[in-house]
NUTOR-622165 format. One line per field, with one value per residue (C-alpha): x, y, z; residue number from 1. Coordinates in steps of 0.5 Angstrom, whole numbers, plus 500, padded with zeros to 3 digits. Layout:
N
xx <- [X,...]
yy <- [Y,...]
zz <- [Z,...]
resi <- [NUM,...]
***
This chain:
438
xx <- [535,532,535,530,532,529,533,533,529,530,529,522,527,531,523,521,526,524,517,519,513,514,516,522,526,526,518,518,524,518,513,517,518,511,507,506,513,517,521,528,530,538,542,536,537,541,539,537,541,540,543,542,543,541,534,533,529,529,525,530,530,525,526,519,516,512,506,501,495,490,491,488,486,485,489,487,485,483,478,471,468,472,469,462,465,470,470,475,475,482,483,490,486,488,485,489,483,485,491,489,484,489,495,489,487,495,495,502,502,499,500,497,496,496,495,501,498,494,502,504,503,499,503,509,510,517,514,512,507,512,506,502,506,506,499,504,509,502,501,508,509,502,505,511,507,502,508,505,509,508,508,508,506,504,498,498,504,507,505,501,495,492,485,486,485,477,473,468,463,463,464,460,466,470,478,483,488,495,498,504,506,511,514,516,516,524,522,516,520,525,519,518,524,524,519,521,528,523,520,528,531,524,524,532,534,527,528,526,522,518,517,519,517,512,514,508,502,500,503,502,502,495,493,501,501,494,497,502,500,495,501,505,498,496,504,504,509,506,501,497,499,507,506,502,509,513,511,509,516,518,513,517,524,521,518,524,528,524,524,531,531,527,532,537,535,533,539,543,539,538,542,539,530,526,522,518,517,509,509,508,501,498,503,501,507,514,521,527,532,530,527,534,536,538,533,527,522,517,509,503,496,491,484,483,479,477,470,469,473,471,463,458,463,462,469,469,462,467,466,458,458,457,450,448,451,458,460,467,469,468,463,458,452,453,458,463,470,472,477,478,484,488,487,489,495,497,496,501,506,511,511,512,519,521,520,524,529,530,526,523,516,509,501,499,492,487,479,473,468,462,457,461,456,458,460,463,468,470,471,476,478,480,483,487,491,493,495,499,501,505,509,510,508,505,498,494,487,485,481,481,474,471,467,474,475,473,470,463,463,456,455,449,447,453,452,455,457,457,464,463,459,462,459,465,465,467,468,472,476,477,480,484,487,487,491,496,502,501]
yy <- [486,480,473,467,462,457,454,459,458,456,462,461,461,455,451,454,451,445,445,447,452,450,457,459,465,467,467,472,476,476,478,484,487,486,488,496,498,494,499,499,504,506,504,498,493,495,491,484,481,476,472,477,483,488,488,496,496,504,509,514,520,517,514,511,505,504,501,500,496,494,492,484,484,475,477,484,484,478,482,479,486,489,483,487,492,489,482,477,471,472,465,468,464,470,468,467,471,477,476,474,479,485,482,482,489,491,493,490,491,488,490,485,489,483,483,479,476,471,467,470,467,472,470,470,474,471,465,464,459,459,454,461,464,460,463,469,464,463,470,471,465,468,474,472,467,473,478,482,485,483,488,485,490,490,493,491,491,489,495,498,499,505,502,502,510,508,508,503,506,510,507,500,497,492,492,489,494,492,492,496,501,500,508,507,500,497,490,491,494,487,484,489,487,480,480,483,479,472,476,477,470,467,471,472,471,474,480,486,486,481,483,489,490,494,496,499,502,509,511,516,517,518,517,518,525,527,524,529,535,534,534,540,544,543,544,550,549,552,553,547,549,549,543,540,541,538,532,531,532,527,521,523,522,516,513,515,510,504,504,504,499,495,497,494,489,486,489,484,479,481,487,487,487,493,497,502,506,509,516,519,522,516,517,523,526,524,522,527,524,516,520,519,512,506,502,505,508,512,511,517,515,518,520,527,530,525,528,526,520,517,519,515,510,506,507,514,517,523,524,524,533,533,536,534,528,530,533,535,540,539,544,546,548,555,553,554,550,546,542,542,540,546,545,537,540,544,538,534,539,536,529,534,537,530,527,533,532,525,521,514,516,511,511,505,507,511,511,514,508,505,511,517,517,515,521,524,517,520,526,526,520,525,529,524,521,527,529,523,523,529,527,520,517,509,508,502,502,501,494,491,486,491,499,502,497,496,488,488,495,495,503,505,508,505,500,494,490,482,479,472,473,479,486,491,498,498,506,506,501,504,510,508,504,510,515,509,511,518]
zz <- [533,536,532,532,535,529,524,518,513,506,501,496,490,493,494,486,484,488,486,479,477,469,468,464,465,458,461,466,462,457,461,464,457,456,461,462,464,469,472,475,480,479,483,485,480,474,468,466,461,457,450,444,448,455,457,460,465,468,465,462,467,472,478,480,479,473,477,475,479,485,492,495,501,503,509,511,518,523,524,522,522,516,512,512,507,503,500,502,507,511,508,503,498,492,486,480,475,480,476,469,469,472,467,461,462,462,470,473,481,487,493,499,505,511,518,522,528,521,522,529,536,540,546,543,538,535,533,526,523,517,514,515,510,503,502,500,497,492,491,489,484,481,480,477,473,471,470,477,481,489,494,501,506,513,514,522,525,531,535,531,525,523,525,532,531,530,535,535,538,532,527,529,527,532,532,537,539,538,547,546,542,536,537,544,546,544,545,540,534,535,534,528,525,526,521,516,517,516,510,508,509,505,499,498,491,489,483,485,479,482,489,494,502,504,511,515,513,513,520,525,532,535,542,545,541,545,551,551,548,554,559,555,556,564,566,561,557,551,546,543,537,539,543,537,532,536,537,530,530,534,531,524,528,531,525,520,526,524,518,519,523,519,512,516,519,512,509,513,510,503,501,494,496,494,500,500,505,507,508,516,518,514,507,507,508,505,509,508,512,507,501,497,500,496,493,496,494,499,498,498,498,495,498,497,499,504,505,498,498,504,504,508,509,515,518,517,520,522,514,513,515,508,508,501,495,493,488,484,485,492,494,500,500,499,492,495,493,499,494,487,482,484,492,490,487,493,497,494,493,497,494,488,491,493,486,483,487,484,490,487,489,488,490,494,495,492,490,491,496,493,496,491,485,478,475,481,481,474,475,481,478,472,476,481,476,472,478,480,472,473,478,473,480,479,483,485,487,494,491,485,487,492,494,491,485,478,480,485,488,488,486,485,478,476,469,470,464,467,468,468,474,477,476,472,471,464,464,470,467,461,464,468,462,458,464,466,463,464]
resi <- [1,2,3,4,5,6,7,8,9,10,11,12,13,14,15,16,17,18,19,20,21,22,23,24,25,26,27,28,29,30,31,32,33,34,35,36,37,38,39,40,41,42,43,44,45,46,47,48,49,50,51,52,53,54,55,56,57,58,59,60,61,62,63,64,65,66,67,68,69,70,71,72,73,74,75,76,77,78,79,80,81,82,83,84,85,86,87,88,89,90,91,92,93,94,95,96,97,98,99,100,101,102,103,104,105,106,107,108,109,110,111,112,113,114,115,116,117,118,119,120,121,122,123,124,125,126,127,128,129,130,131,132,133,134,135,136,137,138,139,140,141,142,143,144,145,146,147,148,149,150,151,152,153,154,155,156,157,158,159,160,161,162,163,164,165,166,167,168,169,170,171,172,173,174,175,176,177,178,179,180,181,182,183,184,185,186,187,188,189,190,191,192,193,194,195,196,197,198,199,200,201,202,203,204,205,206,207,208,209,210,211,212,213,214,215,216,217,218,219,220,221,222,223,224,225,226,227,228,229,230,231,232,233,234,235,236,237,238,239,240,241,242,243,244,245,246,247,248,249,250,251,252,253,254,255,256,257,258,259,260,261,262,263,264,265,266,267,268,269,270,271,272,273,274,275,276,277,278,279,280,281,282,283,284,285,286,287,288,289,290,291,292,293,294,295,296,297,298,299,300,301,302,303,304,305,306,307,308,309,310,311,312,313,314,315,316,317,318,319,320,321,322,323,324,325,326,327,328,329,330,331,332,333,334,335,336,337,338,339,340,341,342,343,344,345,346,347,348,349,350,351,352,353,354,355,356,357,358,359,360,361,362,363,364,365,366,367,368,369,370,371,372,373,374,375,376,377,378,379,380,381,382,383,384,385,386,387,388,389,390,391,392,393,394,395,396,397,398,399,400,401,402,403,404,405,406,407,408,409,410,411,412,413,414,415,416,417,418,419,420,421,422,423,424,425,426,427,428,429,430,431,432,433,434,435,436,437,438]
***
């Protein structure tokens, strides 16, 4: 692990104190009580306690947390294109009404899907603009002052970012690849965990009721597995197939060490923060070897089936083979089922084991894009969430303002209620309002 050479920096707790936010600790306690079920996990938190008593904060027979929320996205991507389709400026400006509304309508959960390179030298990956950092510090106060739990996450890491995938002469969509890669480069995972041990020395002393880090959105290996299987075929060593597996089966080896890696190296920093860990192939498949780690939790995302989900969205051109509108159940044109309650179940079977088994599980992405009609929204919607309610897992939208969320979304033959002077989804709402705790 590669250590700064900068004087630590001083932990938000000790500068909240500083700037004194005019929020008490019987405040937050309220609002943790309060809003829709902040959960410890066992052996994360324990319990709150205050004068007159013990405040539980762990769901009897349940380790998930009992999130419930949105993703904000005012430092996604410093990518200008991605600013066509979902609303934000890449200023960290975060909104406190995206707060107050969320709290308002009995929501708790936050996650801020970030690129690194807004605060990192390009040139030097080991210097941090740490000034680039307090629009964070404002989301968290925000959080704290909203009772909003915050989820860190980086959805651009050192070395990697799912949206390197694409292919821009596909989707139109133009995207400056990261240069070396995080699943085989040793420096670049220093780089990774030096990240998150600036993340750890800023947020020390933060409650885990509060905050918990994200390590790496959606990962999977993409152009190195190609590489290889195309290497292992011309020398003859195997099936594609064959050859296939096992390098998926390396990717997980791979990932589960970073995560070690980047657990460790905020461990030594904080031993008590809250992470979750995406799942690999895109958080589609959970952890073994991390399932039962302390203080963690591992993350599904949920966009199944993708060619309803992600239908006509322009960074997924690959979706459009449908040959009519979606519908849901998903058919073709002959009706016949490609997708429906049953099949989403069976998707998500080894998220269903993993819970079983005692694995603190959460979604931290779902929805329909803005394309998906109406009453098709809500029929996947019905069924997604019973689904993920069974497993007694959180969830959180892709947006809150935006083509996945219940603000702006611009849907067409959606009626939208006027929300001082954004446009709302009412019976979106109402629903996920209705299936929230399960």
């Amino acid at each position: 692990m590669v250590k700064s050479k900068r004087n630590p920096v001083k932990s938000m707790a000790e500068r909240d104190q500083q700037t004194k936010l005019g929020i008490s600790r019987r405040d937050v306690l309220k609002s943790l009580v309060t809003s829709v079920g902040f959960a410890a996990l066992p052996g994360a938190h324990g319990e709150e306690t205050r004068s007159g008593g013990v405040i539980s904060l762990v769901r009897s027979g349940n380790r998930n947390p009992r999130w419930y929320g949105f993703n904000l996205l005012e430092y996604f991507s410093t990518d200008p294109d991605w600013m066509k389709y979902f609303p934000y400026r890449n200023d960290g400006m975060f909104r406190e009404d995206d707060f107050r509304w969320m709290r308002d309508w009995g929501f708790n959960f936050a996650r801020l899907p970030m690129d690194y390179r807004l605060w990192t030298d390009t040139n030097d990956p080991l210097k941090i603009d740490e000034r680039k950092l307090q629009p964070v510090d404002r989301a968290i106060r925000l959080g704290e002052q909203y009772g909003i739990h915050i989820n860190i996450c980086l959805h651009r890491a050192p070395g990697f970012c799912i949206l390197d995938s694409l292919d821009p002469g596909v989707t139109g969509i133009q995207v400056t690849p990261e240069r070396t890669s995080l699943f085989t480069n040793p420096h670049t995972l220093d780089v990774f965990v030096h990240q998150w041990t600036v993340f750890a020395k800023r947020y020390k002393g933060i409650s885990g009721n509060r905050l918990s880090f994200n390590l790496l959105n959606e990962p999977k290996v993409f152009n190195i597995a190609a590489e290889k299987v195309s290497q292992a075929i011309r020398g003859g060593d195997s099936s594609p197939e064959l050859v296939g597996q096992k390098v998926r089966g390396q990717g997980v080896k791979d990932y589960t060490r970073i995560a070690r890696a980047a657990i460790d190296g905020i461990r030594a920093v904080d031993p008590d923060r809250l992470i979750v860990i995406d799942g690999f192939d895109v958080a589609t498949e959970p952890l073994v070897d991390l399932a039962f780690a302390a203080k963690t939790v591992q993350s599904v995302h949920h966009y199944y089936p993708q060619k309803l989900t992600f239908y006509e969205a322009e960074w997924a051109r690959e979706e459009k083979s449908l040959d009519a509108v979606p519908s849901w159940p998903l058919e073709d044109t002959r009706r016949q089922i490609l997708a429906n309650r049953e099949t989403m179940e069976n998707f998500f079977q080894g998220w269903r084991k993993a819970a079983a088994g005692g694995a603190s599980i959460h979604c931290g992405e779902m929805g329909c894009y803005k394309h998906v009609p109406p009453r098709v929204t809500m029929a996947w919607f019905e069924d997604a969430l019973d689904v993920l309610n069974q497993m007694g897992a959180g969830w959180a939208l892709w947006n809150f303002r935006g083509p996945f969320g219940v603000l702006d979304t611009e849907r067409p033959g959606t009626k939208y209620q006027d929300w001082y002077g954004h446009q709302l989804d009412r019976p979106l709402l109402c629903l996920l309002q209705e299936k929230r705790e399960g």
